[in-house]
RODO-2510 file (C-alpha; in nm, 4 decimals, decimal comma):
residues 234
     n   res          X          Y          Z
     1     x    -1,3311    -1,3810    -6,7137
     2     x    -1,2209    -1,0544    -6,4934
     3     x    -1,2748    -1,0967    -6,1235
     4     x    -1,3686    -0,7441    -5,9760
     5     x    -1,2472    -0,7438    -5,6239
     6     x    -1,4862    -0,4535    -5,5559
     7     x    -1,7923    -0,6554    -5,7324
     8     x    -1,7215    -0,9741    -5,5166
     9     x    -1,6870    -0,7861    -5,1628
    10     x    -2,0125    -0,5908    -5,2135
    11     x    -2,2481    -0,8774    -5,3795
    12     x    -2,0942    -1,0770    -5,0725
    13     x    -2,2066    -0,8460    -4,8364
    14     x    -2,5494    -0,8224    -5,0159
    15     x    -2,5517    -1,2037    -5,0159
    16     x    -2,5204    -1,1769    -4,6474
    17     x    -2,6604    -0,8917    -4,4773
    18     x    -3,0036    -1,1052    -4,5140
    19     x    -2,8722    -1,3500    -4,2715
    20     x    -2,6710    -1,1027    -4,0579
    21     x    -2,8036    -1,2659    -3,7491
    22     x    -2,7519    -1,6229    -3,8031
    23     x    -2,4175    -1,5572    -3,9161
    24     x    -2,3461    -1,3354    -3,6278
    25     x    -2,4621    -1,6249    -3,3767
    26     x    -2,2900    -1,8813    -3,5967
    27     x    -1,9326    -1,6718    -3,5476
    28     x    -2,0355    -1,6525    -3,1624
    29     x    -2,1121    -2,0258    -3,1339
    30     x    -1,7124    -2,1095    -3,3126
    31     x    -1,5397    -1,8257    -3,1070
    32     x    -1,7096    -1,9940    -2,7809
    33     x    -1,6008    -2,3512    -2,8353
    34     x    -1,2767    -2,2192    -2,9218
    35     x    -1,2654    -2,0567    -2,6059
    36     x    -1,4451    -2,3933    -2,4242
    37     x    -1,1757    -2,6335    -2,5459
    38     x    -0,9070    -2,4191    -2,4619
    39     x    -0,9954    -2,4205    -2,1299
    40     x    -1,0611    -2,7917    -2,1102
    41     x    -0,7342    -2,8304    -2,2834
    42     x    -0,5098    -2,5998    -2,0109
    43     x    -0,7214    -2,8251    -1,7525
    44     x    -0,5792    -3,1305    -1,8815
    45     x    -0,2598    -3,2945    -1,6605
    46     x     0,0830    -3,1898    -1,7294
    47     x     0,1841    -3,4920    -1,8468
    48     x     0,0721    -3,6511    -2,2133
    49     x    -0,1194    -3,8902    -2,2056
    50     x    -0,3873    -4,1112    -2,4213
    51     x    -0,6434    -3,9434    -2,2967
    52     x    -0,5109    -3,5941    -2,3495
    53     x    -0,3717    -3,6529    -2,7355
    54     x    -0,7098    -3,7997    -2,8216
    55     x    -0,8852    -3,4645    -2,6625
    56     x    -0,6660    -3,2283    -2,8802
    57     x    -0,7606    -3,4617    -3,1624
    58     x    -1,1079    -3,4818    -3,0984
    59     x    -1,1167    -3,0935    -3,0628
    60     x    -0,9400    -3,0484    -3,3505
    61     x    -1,1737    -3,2567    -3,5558
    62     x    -1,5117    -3,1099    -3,4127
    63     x    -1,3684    -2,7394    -3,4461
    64     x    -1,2693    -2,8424    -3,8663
    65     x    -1,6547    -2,9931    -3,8784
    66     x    -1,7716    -2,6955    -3,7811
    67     x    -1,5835    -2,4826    -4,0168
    68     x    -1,6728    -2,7399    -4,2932
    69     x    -2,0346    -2,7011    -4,2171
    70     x    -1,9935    -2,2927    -4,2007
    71     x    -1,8644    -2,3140    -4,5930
    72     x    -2,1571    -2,5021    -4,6753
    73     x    -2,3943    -2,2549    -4,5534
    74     x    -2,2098    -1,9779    -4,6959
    75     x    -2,2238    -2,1817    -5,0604
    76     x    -2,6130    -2,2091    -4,9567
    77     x    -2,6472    -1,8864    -4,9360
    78     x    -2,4527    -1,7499    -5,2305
    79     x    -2,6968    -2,0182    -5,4544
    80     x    -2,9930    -1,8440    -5,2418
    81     x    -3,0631    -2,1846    -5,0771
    82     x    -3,2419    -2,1862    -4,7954
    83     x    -3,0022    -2,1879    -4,4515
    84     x    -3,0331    -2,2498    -4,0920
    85     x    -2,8089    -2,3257    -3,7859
    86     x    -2,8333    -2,6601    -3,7340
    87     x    -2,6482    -2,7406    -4,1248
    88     x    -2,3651    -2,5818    -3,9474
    89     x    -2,3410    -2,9633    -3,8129
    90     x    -2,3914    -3,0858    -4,1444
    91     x    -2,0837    -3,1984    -4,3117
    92     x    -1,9105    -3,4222    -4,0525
    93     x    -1,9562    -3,7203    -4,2671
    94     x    -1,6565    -3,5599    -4,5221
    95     x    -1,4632    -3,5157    -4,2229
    96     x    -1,1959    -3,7951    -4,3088
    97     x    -1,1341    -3,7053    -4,6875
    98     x    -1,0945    -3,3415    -4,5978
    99     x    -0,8310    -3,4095    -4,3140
   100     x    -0,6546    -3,6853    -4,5984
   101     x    -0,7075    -3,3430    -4,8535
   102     x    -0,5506    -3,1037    -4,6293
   103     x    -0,2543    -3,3321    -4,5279
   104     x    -0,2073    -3,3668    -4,8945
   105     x    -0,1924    -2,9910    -4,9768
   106     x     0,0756    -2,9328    -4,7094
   107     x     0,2660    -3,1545    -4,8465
   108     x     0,2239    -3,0242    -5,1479
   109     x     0,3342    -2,6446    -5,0009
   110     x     0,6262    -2,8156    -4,8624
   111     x     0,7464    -3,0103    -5,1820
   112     x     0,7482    -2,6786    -5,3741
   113     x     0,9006    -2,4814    -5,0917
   114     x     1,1488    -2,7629    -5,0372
   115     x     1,4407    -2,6019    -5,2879
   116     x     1,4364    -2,2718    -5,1445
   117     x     1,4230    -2,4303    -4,7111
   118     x     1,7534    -2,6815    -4,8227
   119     x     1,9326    -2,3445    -4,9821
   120     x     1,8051    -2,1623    -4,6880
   121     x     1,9322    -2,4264    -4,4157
   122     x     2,2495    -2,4699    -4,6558
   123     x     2,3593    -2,1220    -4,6041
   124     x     2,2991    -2,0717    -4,2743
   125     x     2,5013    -2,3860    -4,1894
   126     x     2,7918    -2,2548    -4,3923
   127     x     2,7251    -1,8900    -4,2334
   128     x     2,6786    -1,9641    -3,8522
   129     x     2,9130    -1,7000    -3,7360
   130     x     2,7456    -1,4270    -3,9324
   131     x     2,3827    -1,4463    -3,8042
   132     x     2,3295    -1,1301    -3,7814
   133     x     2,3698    -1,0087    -4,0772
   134     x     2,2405    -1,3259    -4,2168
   135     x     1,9168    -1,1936    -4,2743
   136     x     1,9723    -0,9191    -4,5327
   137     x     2,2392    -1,0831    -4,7407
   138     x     2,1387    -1,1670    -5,1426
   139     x     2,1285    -1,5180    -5,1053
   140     x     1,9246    -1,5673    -4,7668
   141     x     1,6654    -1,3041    -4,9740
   142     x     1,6933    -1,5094    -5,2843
   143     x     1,6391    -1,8472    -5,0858
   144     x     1,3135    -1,6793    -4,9153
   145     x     1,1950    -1,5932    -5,2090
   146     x     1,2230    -1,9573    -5,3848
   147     x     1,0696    -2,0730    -5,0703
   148     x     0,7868    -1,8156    -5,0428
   149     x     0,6764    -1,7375    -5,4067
   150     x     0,5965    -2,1034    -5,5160
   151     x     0,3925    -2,2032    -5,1978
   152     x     0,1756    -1,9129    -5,2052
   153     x     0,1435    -1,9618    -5,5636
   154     x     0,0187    -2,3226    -5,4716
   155     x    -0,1991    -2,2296    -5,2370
   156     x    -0,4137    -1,9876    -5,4287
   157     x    -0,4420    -2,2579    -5,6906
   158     x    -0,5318    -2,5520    -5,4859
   159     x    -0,7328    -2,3380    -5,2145
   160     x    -1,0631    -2,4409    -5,3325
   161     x    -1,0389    -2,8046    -5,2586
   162     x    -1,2213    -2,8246    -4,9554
   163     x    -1,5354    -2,6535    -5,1397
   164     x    -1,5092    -2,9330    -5,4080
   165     x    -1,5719    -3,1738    -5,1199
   166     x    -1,8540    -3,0242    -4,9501
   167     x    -2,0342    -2,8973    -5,2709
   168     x    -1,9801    -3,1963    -5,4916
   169     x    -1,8460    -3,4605    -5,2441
   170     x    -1,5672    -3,5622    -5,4554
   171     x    -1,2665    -3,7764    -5,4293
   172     x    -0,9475    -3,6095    -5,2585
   173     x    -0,7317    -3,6292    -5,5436
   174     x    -1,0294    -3,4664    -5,7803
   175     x    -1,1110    -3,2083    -5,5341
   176     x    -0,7545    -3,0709    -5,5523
   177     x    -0,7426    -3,0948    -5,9747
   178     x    -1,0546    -2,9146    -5,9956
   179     x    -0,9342    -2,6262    -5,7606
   180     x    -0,5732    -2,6277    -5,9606
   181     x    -0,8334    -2,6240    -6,2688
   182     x    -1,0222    -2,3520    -6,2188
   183     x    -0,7880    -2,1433    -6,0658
   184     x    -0,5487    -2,1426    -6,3847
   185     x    -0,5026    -1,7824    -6,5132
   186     x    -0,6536    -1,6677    -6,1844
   187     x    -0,3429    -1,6522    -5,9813
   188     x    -0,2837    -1,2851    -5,9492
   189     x    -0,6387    -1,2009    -5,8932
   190     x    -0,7468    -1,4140    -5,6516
   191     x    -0,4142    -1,3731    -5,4060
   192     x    -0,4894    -0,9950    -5,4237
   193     x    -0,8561    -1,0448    -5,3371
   194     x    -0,7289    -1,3410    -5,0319
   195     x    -0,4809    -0,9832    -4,9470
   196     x    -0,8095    -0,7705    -4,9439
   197     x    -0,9883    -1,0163    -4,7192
   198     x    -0,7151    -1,0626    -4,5016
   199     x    -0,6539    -0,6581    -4,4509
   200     x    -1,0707    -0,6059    -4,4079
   201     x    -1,0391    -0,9054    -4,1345
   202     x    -0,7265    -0,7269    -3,9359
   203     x    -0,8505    -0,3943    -3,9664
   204     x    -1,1887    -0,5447    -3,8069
   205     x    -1,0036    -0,6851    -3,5208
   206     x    -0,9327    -0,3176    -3,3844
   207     x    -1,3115    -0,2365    -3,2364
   208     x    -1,2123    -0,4888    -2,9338
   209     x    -1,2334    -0,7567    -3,2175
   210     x    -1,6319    -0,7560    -3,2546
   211     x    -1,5828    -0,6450    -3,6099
   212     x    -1,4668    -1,0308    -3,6727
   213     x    -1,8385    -1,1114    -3,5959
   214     x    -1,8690    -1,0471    -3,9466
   215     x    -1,5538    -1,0120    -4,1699
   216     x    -1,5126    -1,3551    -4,1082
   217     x    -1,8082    -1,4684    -4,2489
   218     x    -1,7834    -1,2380    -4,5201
   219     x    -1,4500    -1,3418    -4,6016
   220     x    -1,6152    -1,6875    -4,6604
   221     x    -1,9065    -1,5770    -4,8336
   222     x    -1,6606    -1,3863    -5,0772
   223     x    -1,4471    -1,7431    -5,0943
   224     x    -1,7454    -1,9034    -5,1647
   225     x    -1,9388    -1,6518    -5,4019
   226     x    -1,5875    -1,6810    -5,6127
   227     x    -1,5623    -2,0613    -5,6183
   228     x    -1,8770    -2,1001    -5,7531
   229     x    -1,8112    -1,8116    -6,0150
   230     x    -1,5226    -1,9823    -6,1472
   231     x    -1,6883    -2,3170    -6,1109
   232     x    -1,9883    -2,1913    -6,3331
   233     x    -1,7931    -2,0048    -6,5992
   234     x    -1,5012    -2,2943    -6,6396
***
């Protein structure tokens, strides 16, 4: 199965330009208690405390709910199920075996990047005195690349876990073999569709940044609209 970049961005946007509105005020609604908590946050006392480590973690938390519940209404919508703004509260109850699935796919990134860091840290450690051209010697490239190559080819393969848990509810450890599943023979495509996301979302930023009002959700429409493509055709 061929995954047209150009097909996916446009019957995204088709998906939904319908609901322009509600995901406009959805956006709105994140960006402000963003803004909200950050404020609280830079109110908070110098000093650590309790208090303060269980506000960051409480923000933390209600901000990853809410993003939870935005992929769910985006997978609504690609199925052309009905949506509204109160499901963006919907999926708090998988909020502990999505923060257990994400700590898991770190680690994951960092086991595979974890040859090419130690080479990395190795040479520099033998090379201290020759920093600057540190950089742009063959094997601090080489080392990079070790380190780069194999955690971004993890992540495109495991990056539909959290969509396994809010459209099917599944275990952790199921959530990730079913994204590394479908994903197989995928790799190139999707990371230069994530690329094309990515460059419409930066290049939206320049109109003052109100053009994020909507690649953003588009970006997870398009996420969405290609899980469940792969899902169905696997």
């Amino acid at each position: 199965m061929e995954l047209s970049k150009k097909e996916i961005i446009i019957s995204s946007w088709n998906i939904m330009k319908g609901h322009l509105a509600l995901m406009a005020v959805i956006v709105l609604f994140i960006f402000t208690v963003n803004i909200l908590l950050s404020i609280v946050q830079e109110k908070l006392p110098g000093d650590t405390t309790y208090q303060s480590i269980l506000f960051i973690i409480a923000a933390y938390l209600f901000l990853m709910g809410l993003n939870l519940g935005l992929l769910r209404i985006c997978l609504n919508m690609v199925n052309d199920n009905e949506v509204d703004f109160p499901m963006l509260f919907s999926s708090f109850h998988i909020l502990i075996p999505y923060v257990f699935a994400s700590l898991l796919y770190l680690a994951a990134l960092l086991l595979v990047a974890s040859p090419g860091l130690l080479l990395l840290i190795s040479l520099v450690s033998v090379d201290l005195k020759n920093l600057s051209n540190f950089w742009t010697s063959m094997p601090s490239i080489l080392s990079i690349i070790i380190m780069i190559v194999p955690a971004m080819y993890l992540s495109v393969r495991l990056q539909f876990y959290e969509y396994f848990l809010i459209d099917e509810e599944c275990s952790v450890i199921d959530a990730i073999k079913k994204s590394a599943d479908i994903s197989k023979g995928h790799v190139l495509e999707l990371f230069i569709l994530g690329a094309a996301l990515s460059l419409i979302i930066l290049i939206s930023i320049i109109p003052m940044g109100l053009g994020l009002i909507f690649s953003i959700p588009l970006s997870a429409v398009a996420t969405s609209y290609v899980y469940l493509k792969l899902k169905n055709n696997h």
